[in-house]
C-alpha positions in Angstrom: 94.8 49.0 97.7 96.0 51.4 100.6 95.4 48.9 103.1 97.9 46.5 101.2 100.6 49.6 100.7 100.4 50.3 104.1 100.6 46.4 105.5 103.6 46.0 103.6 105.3 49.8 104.2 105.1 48.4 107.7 106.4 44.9 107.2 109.7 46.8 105.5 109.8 49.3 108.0 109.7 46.7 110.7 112.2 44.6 109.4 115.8 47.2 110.2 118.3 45.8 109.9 117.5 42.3 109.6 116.1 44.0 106.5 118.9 45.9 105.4 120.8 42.5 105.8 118.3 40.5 103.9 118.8 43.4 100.6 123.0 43.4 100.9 123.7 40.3 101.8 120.9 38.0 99.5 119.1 40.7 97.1 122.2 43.0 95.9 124.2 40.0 95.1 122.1 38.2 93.4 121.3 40.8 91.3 125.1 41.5 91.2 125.8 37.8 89.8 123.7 38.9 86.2 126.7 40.6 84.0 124.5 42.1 82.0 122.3 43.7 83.8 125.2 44.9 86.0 126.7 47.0 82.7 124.6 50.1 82.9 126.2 50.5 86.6 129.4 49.5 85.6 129.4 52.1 82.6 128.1 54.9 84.5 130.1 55.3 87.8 132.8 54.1 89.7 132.7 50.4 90.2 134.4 50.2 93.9 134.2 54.0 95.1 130.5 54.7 94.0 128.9 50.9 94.9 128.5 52.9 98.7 127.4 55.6 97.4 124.6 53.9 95.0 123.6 51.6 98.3 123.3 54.7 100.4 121.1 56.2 97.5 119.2 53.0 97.6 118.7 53.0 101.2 117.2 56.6 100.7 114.8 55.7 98.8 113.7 52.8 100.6 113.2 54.3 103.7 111.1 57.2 101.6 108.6 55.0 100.2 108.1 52.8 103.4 107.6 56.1 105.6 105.1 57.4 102.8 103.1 54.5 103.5 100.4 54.5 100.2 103.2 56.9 98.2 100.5 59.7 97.6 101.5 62.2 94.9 103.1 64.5 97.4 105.0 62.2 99.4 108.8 61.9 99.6 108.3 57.9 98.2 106.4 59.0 95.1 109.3 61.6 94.2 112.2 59.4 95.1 110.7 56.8 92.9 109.7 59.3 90.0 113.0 60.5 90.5 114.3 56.9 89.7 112.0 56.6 86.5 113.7 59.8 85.4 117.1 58.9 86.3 116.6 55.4 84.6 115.2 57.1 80.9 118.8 59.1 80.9 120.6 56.0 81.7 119.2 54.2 79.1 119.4 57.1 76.7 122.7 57.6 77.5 124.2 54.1 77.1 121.8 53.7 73.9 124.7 56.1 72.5 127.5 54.8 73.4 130.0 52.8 70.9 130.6 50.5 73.5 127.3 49.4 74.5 127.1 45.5 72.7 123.3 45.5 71.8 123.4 41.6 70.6 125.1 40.7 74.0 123.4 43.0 76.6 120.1 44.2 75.2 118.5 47.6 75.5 119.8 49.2 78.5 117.6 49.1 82.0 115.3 46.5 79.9 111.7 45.0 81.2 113.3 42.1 82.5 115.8 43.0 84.3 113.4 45.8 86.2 111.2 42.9 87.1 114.2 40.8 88.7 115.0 44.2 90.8 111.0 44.2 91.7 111.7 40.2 92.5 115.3 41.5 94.7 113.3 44.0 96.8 110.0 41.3 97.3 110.1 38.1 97.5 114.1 37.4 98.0 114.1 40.3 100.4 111.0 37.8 102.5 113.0 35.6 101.8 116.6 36.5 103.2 114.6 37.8 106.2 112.9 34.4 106.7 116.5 33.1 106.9 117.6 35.6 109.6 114.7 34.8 111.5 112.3 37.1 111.1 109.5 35.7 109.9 106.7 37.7 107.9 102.6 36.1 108.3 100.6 36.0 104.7 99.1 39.0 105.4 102.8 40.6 105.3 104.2 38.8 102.4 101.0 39.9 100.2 100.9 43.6 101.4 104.9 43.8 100.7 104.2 41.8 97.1 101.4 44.4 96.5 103.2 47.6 97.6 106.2 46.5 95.7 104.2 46.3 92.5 102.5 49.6 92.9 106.3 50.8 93.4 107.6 49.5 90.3 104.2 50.1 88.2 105.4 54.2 88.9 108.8 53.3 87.8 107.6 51.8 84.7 107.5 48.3 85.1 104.9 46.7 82.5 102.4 45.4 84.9 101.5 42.3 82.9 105.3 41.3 83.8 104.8 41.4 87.4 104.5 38.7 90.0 100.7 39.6 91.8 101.7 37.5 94.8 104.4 35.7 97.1 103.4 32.6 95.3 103.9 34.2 91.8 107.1 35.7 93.2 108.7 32.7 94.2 107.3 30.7 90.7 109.1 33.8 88.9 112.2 33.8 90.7 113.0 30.2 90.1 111.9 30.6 86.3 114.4 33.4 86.0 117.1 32.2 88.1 117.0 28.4 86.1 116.7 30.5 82.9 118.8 33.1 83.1 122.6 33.2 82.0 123.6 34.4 85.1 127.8 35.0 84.6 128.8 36.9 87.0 132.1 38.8 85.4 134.9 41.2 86.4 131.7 44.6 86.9 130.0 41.5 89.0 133.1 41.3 91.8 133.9 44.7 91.5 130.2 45.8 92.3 130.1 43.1 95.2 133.7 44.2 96.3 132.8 47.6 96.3 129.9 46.8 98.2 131.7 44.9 101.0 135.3 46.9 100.6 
């Protein structure tokens, strides 16, 4: 729904900093506290040096996709995201390789679930951690960033029977994984954070 993308390409584009904010401070680090889902950045670049690095890369691509609006096929948002499909499938390739890579305690690399709790960091915790600072999004905001966010992570191959269709389905999904998950934040957990804020 291009009306959708572009309500919530706005919201994200609107929010600056209070946005950026909202992504370090709540999103990253919440992600950050799941050890296992933190191993694939852990094993393939440098903990403290390349956490900038990877947030700078991040911030990239955000800003791509929100100033591509619907992400049409020849804008810089549908190649930074295709991009990050590509860049994922050699990740997980890679580590599915690697000796050190504990199957029975991780998983498969970059799994399903873990790309949905990214989709959940960039949606509805990133409303969220706004709402906190202040800045407050209406329904119609919440609903076009839940939508445009799915479309987003549909192209990076999230399974789209996984994902949350709403803000209400985000916040259900959110506390289901956070109250379920073993979330153990280890040693790649504060080196990723410290790197972050170093």
């Amino acid at each position: 729904d291009d009306t959708l993308m572009q309500r919530g390409a706005n919201a994200v584009l609107r929010s600056g900093l209070i946005g950026s904010t909202a992504l370090g401070a709540v999103s990253l680090v919440v992600g950050y506290s799941a050890d296992a889902a933190v191993k694939p950045l852990a094993m393939t670049g440098n903990l403290r040096d390349g956490a900038k690095k990877r947030l700078s890369e991040t911030s990239r691509w955000t800003v791509d996709c929100a100033q591509s609006g619907t992400l049409a096929r020849d804008s810089d948002g549908f190649r930074s995201t295709v991009r990050v499909r590509l860049m994922h499938a050699f990740i997980r390739n890679s580590l599915r390789r690697r000796e050190d890579w504990r199957f029975e305690d991780w998983g498969e690399p970059i799994l399903q679930l873990d790309m949905v709790a990214t989709q959940l960091e960039f949606s509805t915790l990133f409303i969220l951690g706004c709402g906190v600072q202040g800045l407050v999004f209406d329904a119609d905001e919440r609903e076009g960033i839940m939508h445009y966010y799915r479309y987003i992570c549909w192209l990076m191959g999230v399974d789209e029977e996984l994902q949350p269709r709403n803000f209400r389905e985000g916040l259900e999904l959110s506390a289901m994984l956070l109250s379920t998950a073993d979330m153990q934040p280890d040693d790649d957990s504060i080196d990723l954070t410290r790197g972050f804020y170093g």
